[in-house]
N, C-alpha and C positions, 0 to 999 in steps of 0.2 A: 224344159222338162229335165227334170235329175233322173242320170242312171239307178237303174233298180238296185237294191243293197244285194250282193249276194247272198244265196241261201245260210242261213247259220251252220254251222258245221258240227259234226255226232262230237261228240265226249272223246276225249284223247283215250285210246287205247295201252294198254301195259307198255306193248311191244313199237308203239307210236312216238311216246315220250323220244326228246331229243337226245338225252343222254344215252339212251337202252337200244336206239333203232340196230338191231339185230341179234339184240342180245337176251330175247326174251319169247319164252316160247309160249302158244295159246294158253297154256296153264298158265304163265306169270311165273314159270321160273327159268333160270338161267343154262342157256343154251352152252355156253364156253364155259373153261375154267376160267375163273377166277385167279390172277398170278400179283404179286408183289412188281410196282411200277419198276426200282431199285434192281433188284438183286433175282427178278422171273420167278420166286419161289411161289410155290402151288400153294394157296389160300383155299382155294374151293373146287371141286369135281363140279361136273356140270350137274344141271338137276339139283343139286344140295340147297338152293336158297330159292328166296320168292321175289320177285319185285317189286317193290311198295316207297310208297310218298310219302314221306316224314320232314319238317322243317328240324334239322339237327345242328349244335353248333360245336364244330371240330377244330383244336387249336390249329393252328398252320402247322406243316410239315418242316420240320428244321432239324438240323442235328441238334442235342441236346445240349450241347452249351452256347450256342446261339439263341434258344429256343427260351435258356435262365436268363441271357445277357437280353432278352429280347421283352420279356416280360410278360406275354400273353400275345392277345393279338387271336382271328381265327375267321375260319369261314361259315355260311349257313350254306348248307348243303342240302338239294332235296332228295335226290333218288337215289335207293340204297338197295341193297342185299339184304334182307330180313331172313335169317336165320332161326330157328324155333332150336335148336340143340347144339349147345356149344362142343358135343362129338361130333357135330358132322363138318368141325373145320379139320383140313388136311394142317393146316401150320399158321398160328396164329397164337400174339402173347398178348397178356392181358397189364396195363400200367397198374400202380397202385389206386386205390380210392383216390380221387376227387371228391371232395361230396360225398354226394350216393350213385356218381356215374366210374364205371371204368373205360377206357378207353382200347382200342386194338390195334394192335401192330403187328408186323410183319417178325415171327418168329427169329430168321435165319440175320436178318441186317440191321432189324428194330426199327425200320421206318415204319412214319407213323405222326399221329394216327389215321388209321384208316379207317375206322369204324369207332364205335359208342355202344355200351351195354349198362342199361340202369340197376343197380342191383334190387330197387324195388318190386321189376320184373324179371326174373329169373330166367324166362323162356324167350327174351329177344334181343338178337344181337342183330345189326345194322354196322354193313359196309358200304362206304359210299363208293358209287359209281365211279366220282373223279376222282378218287384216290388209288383205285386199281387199276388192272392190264387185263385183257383178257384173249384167251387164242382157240 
């Protein structure tokens, strides 16, 4: 006789997900600041973003002249900081076009990127989880 399967398990919750476990209040938004890995500068007041699942593709974080010598390269990222209002970053720069994508970086150091904003959509900006710090 086979052991019984265990029971299936509920749908992964906001605050469940493995990147977010603490970071994510019953609303699905962000309990801590958000701060730059680099340099601790404040990206985001708590409450300011939501948490949400997006497959996004971020070039790797490099200084910028490794980054030409390097030639591309980058991650797929899932869980981000979904932003609706690009005033409610505390310190955040934006790279030139790509495309129709901008990129975000950290104001104060320029590390980066941490984030993605399509200019198709105007109202959503996304930081990825493992590219930040949070306290």
């Amino acid at each position: 006789m086979e052991p019984a399967a265990p029971p299936p398990s509920p749908p992964a919750s906001p605050a469940a997900a493995p990147g977010s476990a603490g970071l994510v209040c019953a609303q699905g938004r962000n309990l801590r600041a958000v701060l730059c890995q680099r340099c601790g500068s404040r990206v985001l007041l708590p409450g300011a973003a939501t948490f949400a699942r997006r497959e996004l593709l971020l070039p790797a974080m490099r200084k910028k002249a490794a980054a030409a010598a390097a030639g591309g390269g980058g991650d797929v990222l899932r869980e981000h900081w979904l932003v609706r209002d690009m005033f409610s970053f505390e310190n955040v720069g934006f790279t030139r076009d790509v495309g129709n994508v901008k990129f975000l970086v950290c104001a104060d150091c320029e590390a980066g990127p941490i984030g993605w904003h399509c200019l198709d959509d105007k109202d959503s900006f996304y930081v990825a989880l493992e590219r930040v710090a949070h306290e």
